[in-house]
C-alpha positions as CSV (number, residue, x, y, z in Angstrom):
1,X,12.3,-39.2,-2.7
2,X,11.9,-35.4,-1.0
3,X,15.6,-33.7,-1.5
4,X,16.9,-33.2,1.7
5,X,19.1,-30.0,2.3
6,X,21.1,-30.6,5.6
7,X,22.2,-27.4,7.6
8,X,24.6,-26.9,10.5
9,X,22.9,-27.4,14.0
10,X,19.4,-24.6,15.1
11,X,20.9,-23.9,18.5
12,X,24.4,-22.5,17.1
13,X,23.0,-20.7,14.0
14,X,20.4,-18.9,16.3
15,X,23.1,-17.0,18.0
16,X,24.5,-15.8,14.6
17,X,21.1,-15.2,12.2
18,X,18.7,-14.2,14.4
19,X,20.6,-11.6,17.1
20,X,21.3,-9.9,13.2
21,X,18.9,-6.8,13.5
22,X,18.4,-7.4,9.9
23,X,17.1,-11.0,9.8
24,X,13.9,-11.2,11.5
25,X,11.8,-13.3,8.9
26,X,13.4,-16.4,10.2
27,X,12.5,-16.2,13.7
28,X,9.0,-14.4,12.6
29,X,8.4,-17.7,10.6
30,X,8.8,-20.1,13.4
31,X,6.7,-17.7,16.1
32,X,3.9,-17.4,13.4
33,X,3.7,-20.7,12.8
34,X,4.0,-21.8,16.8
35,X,1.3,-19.2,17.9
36,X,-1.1,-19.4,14.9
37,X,-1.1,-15.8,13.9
38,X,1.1,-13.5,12.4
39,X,3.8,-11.9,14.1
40,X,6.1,-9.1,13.1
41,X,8.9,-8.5,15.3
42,X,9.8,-4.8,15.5
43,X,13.6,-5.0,17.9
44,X,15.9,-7.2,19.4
45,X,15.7,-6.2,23.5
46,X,18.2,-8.7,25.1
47,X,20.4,-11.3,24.5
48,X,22.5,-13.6,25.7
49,X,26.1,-11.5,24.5
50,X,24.9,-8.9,25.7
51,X,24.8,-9.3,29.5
52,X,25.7,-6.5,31.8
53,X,27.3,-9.6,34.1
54,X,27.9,-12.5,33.3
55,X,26.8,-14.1,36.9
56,X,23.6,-12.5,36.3
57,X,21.1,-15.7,36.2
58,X,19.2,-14.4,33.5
59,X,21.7,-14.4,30.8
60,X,21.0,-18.2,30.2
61,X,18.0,-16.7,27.6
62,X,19.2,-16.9,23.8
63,X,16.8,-14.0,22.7
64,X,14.8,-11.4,23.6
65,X,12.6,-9.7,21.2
66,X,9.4,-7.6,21.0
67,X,6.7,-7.4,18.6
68,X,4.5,-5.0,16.9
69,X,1.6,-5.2,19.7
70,X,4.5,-4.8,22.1
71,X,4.4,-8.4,23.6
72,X,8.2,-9.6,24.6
73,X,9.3,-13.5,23.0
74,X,12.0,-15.0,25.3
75,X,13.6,-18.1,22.9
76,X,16.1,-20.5,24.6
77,X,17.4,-23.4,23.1
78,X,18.2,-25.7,26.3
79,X,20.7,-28.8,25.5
80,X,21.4,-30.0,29.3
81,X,19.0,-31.1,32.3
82,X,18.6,-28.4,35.2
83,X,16.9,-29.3,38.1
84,X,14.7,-26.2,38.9
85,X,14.4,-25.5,35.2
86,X,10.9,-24.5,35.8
87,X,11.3,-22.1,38.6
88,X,14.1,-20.6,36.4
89,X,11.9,-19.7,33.7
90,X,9.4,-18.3,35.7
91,X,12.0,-15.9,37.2
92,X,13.0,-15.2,33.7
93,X,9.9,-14.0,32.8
94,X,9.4,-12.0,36.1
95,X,12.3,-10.2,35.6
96,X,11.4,-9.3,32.2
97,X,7.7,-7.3,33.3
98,X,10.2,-5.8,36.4
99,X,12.5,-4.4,34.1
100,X,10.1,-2.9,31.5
101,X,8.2,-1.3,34.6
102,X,9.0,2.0,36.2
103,X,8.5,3.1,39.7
104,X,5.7,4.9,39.5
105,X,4.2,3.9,36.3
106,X,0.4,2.4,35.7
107,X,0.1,-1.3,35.9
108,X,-1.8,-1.2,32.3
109,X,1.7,-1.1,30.8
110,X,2.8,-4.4,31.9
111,X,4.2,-6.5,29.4
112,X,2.7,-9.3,28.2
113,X,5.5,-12.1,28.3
114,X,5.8,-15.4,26.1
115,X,8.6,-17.9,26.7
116,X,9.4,-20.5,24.5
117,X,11.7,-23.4,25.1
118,X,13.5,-25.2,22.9
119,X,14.4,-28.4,25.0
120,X,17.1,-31.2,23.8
121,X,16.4,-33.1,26.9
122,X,13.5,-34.8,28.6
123,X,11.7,-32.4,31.0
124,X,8.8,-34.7,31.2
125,X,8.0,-38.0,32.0
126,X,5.9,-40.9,30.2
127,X,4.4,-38.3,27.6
128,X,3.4,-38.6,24.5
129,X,3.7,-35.0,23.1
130,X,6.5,-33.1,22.2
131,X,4.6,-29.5,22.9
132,X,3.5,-28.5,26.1
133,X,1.6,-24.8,26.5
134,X,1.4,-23.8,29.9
135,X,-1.1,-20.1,31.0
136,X,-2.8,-19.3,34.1
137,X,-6.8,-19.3,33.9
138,X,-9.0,-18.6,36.1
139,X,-11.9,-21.2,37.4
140,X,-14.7,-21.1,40.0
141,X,-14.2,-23.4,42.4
142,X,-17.8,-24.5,43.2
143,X,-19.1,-24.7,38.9
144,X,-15.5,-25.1,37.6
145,X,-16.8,-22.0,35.3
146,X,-14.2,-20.3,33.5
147,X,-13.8,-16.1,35.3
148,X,-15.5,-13.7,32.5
149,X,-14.1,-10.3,33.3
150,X,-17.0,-7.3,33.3
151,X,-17.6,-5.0,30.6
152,X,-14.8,-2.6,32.4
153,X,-12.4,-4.9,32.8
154,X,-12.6,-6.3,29.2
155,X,-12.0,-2.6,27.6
156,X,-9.1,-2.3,29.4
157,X,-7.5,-5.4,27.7
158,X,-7.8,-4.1,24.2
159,X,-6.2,-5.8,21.3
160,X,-6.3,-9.2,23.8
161,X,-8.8,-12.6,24.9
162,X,-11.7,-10.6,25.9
163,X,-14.1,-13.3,27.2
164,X,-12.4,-15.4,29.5
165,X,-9.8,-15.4,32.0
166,X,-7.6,-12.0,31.2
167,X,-4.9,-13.1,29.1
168,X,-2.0,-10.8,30.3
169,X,0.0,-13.4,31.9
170,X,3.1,-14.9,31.0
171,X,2.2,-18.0,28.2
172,X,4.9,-21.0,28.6
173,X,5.6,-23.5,25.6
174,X,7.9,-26.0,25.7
175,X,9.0,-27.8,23.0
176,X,11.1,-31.6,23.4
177,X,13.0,-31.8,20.1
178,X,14.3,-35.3,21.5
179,X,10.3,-37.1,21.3
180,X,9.6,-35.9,18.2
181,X,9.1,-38.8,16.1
182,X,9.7,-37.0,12.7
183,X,6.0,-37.4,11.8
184,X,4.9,-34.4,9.5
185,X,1.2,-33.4,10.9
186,X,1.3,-29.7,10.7
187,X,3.2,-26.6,9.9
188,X,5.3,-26.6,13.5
189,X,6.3,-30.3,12.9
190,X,7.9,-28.8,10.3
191,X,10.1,-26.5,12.3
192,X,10.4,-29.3,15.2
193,X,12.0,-31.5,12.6
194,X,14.1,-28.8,11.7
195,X,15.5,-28.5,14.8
196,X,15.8,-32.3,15.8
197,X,17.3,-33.0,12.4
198,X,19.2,-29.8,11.7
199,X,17.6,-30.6,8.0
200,X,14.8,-28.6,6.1
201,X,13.0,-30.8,3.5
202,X,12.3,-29.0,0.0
203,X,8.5,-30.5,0.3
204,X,8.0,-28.2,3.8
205,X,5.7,-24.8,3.9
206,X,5.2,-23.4,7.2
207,X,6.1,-19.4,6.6
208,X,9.8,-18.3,6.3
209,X,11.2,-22.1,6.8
210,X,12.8,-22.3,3.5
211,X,14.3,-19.1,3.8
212,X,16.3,-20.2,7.3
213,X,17.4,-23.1,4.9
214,X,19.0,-20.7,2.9
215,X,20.6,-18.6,5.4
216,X,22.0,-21.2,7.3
217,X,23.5,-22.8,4.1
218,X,25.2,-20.0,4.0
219,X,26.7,-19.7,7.2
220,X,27.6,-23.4,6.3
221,X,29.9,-22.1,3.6
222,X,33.7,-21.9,4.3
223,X,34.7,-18.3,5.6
224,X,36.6,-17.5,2.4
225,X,33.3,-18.5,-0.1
226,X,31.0,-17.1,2.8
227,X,33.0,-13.4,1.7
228,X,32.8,-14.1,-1.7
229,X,29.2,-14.8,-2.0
230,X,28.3,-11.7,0.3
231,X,30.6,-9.8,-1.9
232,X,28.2,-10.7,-4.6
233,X,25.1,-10.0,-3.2
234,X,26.4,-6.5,-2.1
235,X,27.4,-5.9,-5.6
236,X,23.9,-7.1,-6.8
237,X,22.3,-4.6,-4.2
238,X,24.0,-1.8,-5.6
239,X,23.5,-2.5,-9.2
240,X,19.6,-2.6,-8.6
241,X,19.8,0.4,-6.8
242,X,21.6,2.7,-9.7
243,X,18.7,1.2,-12.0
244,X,16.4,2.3,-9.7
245,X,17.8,5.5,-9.2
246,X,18.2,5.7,-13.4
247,X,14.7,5.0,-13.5
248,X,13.7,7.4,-11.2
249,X,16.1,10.2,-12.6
250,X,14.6,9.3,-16.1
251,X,10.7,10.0,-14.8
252,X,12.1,13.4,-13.3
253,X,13.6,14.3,-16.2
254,X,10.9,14.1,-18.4
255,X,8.3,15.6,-15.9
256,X,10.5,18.5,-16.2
257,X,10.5,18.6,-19.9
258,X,6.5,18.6,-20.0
């Protein structure tokens, strides 16, 4: 039988490991694995402690971040029905392209914006999926032909889906933890089961998974070992670095001699 190594619950330790400018690969992991290509995350933008006002209806996001090709990741872990959930996320994600506008500047810089939900509730009804993707295309109504932007248009989306329908909209995925059945298929299972189960199974692979296993371990640890241990790790930080630097000053030094 798979060891099983069971951590403290996704929607608490997201607050405290991934607003830390410092831990990235966690949340790089899971957006990687959700979007099928590989994601770097350059800054945190916006988060939910960080609110200018507290009535302002946006603060209900978790996280804000942008990513090397300058797309904007909204993640919110959602535990209790809301009634116009949907119309709040698309004012979310409104409000994001608004504010990284300025008057006056050229519509190419608007942001492309992808907001993920991670729901502990039933948004749906009589489904059999746990992972919804929502986007706006583009379709004749007459041949039900997918809209293929000219040769003009298409250069002006660099870097993006060139063929089809422009893909500079906002992309929606939603995510119901609760009708997961714990069935292993593919790498995001992995990280579905993680959050349904607050558990990370030594047998699981998807990138980075493992490595939230360990960080939430530690913030499992009683605040007095929690110290201890990051005591130690500082310590083992600074002893690789004077090797390093003996090493270096040791090359030096003899490239002087010669």
């Amino acid at each position: 039988m798979e060891k099983i190594r069971t951590l403290i619950s996704f929607d608490w330790a997201i607050k405290n490991i991934l607003r830390d400018k410092a831990n990235y690969d966690v949340l790089e992991g899971f957006l990687s694995t959700l979007l099928e290509k590989d994601i770097k995350i350059l800054s945190l933008l916006e988060s939910e402690g960080n609110q200018e006002h507290e009535t302002d209806k946006f603060n209900r996001v978790d996280l804000i971040v942008e990513d090397e090709a300058e797309d904007i990741y909204v993640i919110e872990v959602q535990t209790g029905w809301e009634r116009y959930y949907l119309q709040r996320l698309l004012y979310g994600s409104s409000k994001l392209i608004v504010d990284h506008m300025k008057l006056g500047d050229s519509f190419a810089k608007v942001k492309k914006v992808i907001s993920i939900s991670i729901l502990y509730f039933l948004l749906g009804e009589g489904g059999n999926d746990y992972l919804y993707k929502g986007t706006t295309e583009f379709y004749g109504m007459n041949t039900n032909e997918s809209l293929r932007l000219n040769p003009q248009k298409r250069a002006a989306l660099v870097g993006r889906e060139i063929y089809s329908s422009p893909n500079i909209f906002p992309e929606y995925y939603l995510i119901e933890v609760e009708r997961f059945q714990d069935i292993i298929n593919s790498s995001i299972d992995e990280w579905v089961y993680f959050f349904k189960n607050s558990e990370v199974r030594s047998d699981f692979k998807s990138k980075n998974i493992q490595t939230a296993a360990e960080k939430l371990d530690l913030l499992k640890m009683p605040l007095e070992k929690r110290r201890v241990y990051e005591k130690y790790l500082i310590s083992k930080a600074s002893e690789k670095d004077m090797i390093e630097s003996a090493h270096e000053k040791g090359k030096y030094a003899r490239s002087e001699e010669r």
